[in-house]
C-alpha positions in Angstrom: 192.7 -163.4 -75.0 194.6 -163.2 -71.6 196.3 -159.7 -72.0 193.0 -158.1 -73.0 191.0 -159.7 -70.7 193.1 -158.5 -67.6 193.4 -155.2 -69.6 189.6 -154.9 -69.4 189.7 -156.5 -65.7 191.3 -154.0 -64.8 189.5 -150.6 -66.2 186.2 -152.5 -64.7 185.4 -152.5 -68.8 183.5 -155.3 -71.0 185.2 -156.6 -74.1 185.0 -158.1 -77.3 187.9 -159.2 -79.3 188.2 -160.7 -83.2 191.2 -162.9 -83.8 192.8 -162.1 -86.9 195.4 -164.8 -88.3 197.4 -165.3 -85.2 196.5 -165.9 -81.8 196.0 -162.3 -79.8 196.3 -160.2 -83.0 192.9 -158.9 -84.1 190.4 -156.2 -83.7 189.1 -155.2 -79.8 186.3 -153.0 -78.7 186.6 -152.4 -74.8 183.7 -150.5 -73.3 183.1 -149.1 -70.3 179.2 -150.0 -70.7 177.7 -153.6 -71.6 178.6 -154.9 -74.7 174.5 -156.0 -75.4 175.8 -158.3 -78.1 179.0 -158.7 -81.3 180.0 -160.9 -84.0 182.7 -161.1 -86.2 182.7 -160.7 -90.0 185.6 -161.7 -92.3 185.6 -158.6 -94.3 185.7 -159.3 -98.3 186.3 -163.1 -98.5 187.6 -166.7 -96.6 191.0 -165.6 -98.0 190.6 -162.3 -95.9 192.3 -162.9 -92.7 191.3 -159.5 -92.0 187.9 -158.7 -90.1 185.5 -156.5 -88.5 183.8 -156.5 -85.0 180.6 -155.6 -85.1 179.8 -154.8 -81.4 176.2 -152.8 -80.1 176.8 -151.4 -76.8 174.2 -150.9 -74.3 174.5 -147.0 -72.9 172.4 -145.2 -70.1 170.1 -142.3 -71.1 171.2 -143.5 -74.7 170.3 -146.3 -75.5 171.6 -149.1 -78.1 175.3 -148.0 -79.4 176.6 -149.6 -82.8 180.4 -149.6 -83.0 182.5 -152.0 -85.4 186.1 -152.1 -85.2 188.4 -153.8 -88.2 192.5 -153.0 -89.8 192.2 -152.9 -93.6 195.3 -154.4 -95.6 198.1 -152.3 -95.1 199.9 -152.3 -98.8 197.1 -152.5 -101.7 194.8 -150.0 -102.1 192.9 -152.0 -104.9 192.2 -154.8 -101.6 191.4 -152.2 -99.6 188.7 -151.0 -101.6 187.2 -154.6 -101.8 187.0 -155.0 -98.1 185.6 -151.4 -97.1 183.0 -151.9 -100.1 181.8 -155.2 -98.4 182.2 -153.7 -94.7 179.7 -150.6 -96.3 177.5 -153.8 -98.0 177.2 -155.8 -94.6 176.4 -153.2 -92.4 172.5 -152.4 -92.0 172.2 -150.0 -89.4 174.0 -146.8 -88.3 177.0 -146.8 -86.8 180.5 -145.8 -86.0 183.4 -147.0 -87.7 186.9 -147.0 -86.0 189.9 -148.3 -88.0 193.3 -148.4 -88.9 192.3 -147.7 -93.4 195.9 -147.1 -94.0 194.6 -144.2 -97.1 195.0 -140.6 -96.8 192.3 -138.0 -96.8 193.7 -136.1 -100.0 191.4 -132.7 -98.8 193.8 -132.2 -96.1 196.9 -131.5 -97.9 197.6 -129.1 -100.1 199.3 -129.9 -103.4 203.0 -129.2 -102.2 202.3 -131.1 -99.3 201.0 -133.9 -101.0 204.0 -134.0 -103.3 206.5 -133.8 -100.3 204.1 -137.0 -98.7 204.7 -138.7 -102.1 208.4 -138.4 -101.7 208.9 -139.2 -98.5 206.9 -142.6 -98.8 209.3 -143.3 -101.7 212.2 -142.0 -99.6 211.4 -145.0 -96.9 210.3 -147.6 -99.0 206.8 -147.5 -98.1 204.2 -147.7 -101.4 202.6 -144.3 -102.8 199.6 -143.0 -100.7 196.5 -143.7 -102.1 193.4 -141.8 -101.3 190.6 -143.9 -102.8 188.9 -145.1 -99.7 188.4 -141.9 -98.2 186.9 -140.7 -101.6 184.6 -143.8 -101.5 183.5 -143.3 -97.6 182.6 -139.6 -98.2 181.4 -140.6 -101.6 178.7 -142.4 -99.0 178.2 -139.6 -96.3 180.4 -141.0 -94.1 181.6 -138.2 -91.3 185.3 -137.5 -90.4 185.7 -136.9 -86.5 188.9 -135.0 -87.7 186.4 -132.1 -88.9 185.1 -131.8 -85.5 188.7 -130.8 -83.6 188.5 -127.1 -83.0 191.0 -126.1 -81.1 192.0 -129.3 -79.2 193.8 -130.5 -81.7 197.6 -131.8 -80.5 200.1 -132.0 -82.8 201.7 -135.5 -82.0 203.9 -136.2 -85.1 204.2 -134.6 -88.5 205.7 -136.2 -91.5 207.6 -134.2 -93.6 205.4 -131.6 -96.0 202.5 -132.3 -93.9 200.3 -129.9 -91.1 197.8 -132.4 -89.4 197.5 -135.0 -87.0 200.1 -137.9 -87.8 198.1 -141.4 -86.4 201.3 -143.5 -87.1 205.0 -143.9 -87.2 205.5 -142.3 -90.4 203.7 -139.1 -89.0 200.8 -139.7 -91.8 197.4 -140.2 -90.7 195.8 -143.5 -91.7 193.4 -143.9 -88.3 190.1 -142.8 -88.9 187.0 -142.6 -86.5 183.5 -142.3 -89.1 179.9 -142.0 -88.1 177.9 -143.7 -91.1 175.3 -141.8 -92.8 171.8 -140.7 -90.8 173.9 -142.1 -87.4 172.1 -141.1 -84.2 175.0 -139.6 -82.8 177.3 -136.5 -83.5 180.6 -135.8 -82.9 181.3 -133.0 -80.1 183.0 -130.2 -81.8 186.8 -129.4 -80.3 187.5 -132.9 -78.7 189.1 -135.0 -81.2 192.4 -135.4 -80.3 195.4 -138.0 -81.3 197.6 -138.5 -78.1 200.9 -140.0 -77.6 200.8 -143.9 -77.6 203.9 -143.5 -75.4 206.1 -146.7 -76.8 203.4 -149.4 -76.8 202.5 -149.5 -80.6 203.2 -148.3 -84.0 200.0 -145.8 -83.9 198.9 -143.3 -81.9 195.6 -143.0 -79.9 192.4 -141.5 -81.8 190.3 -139.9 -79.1 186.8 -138.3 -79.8 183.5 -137.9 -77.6 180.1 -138.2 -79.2 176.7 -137.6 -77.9 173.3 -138.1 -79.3 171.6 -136.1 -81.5 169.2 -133.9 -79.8 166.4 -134.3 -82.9 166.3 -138.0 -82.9 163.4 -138.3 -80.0 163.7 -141.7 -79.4 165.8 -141.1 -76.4 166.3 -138.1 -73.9 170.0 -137.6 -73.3 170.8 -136.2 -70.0 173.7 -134.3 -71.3 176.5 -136.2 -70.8 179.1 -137.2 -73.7 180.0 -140.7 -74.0 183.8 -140.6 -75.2 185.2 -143.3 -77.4 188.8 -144.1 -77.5 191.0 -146.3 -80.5 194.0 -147.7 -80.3 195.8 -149.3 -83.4 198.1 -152.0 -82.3 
């Protein structure tokens, strides 16, 4: 795909990218480490034209990185359910998950606020939040980088009745980055951040850095934090 491929030329980055149902409209994972190996996975079913990108990234002083990209529908909950259930069924091996789940996190808002999110969805024309994926990926020990921003957190927009991060237009937030259960790496406390997308999409920029985990002994980290950025288009 020609604009992601001079993209990536030009941050000196490898890249994988998962064509959706059009031509350059999909899921991307650009690294600034070799991408050892990826494959793409319709996510529930042949009349999915969603997917994920599974991609394992090879990281010095690390070691093997699993990272899988994918955009779950953006108007059903009850389909969105189905594919997260069968991205959760097809993955065997830790990992972080980056995407665009279009649910809420129901823990963040208070019941005021949730009633003021409520009516201003219906206010726009949007459908009523639902909060059933989030429920189901902590339900599974999945970790929310949001509980790891300290301080560092930037307000970028904030939707009417609401006091965190806002990951899209609307101000809600609906971009998540996870780490699956008994995954290698952790989340560095204080640096996730949502920053300005500036113009050039409909979501903002999920930042977070991660490092390994200092018990698992199968690799000696030297240290350093190896930051991953998303970027909902």
């Amino acid at each position: 795909m020609k604009p992601l491929s001079e993209l990536a030329a030009a941050l000196g980055m490898s890249y994988a990218f998962a064509e959706s149902w059009v031509p350059e409209y999909g899921n991307a994972v650009l690294s600034r480490w070799p991408i050892k190996h990826w494959k793409v996975q319709k996510i529930f079913d042949d009349t999915d034209f969603r997917n994920v990108l599974k991609a394992t990234l090879e990281v010095p002083h690390v070691g093997e990185v699993n990272f899988q990209c994918t955009h779950l529908d953006h108007l059903d909950e009850n389909w969105r359910m189905k594919q997260v259930s069968a991205i959760i069924q097809s993955s065997d091996s830790p990992h972080i998950l980056a995407s665009g789940l279009n649910s809420l996190d129901e823990t963040v808002y208070s019941q005021e606020q949730w009633t003021d999110i409520v009516k201003f969805y219906e206010e726009i024309g949007k459908p009523t939040p639902k909060v059933e994926v989030m429920r189901f990926l902590k339900s599974k020990q999945y970790t929310d980088a949001k509980d790891f921003s300290g301080e560092c957190e930037s307000m970028v927009v904030i939707a009417k009745g609401q006091s965190v991060q806002g990951t899209c237009k609307y101000g809600t937030r609906v971009d998540y980055i996870l780490a699956s259960p008994d995954c290698p790496y952790k989340f560095v406390p204080g640096l996730y951040s949502v920053l300005s997308s500036k113009g050039t999409s409909d979501h903002h920029i999920v930042k977070v850095d991660v490092t390994k985990c200092a018990n698992n002994p199968s690799h000696e980290s030297d240290g350093n934090n190896n930051k991953i950025t998303k970027k909902r288009r």
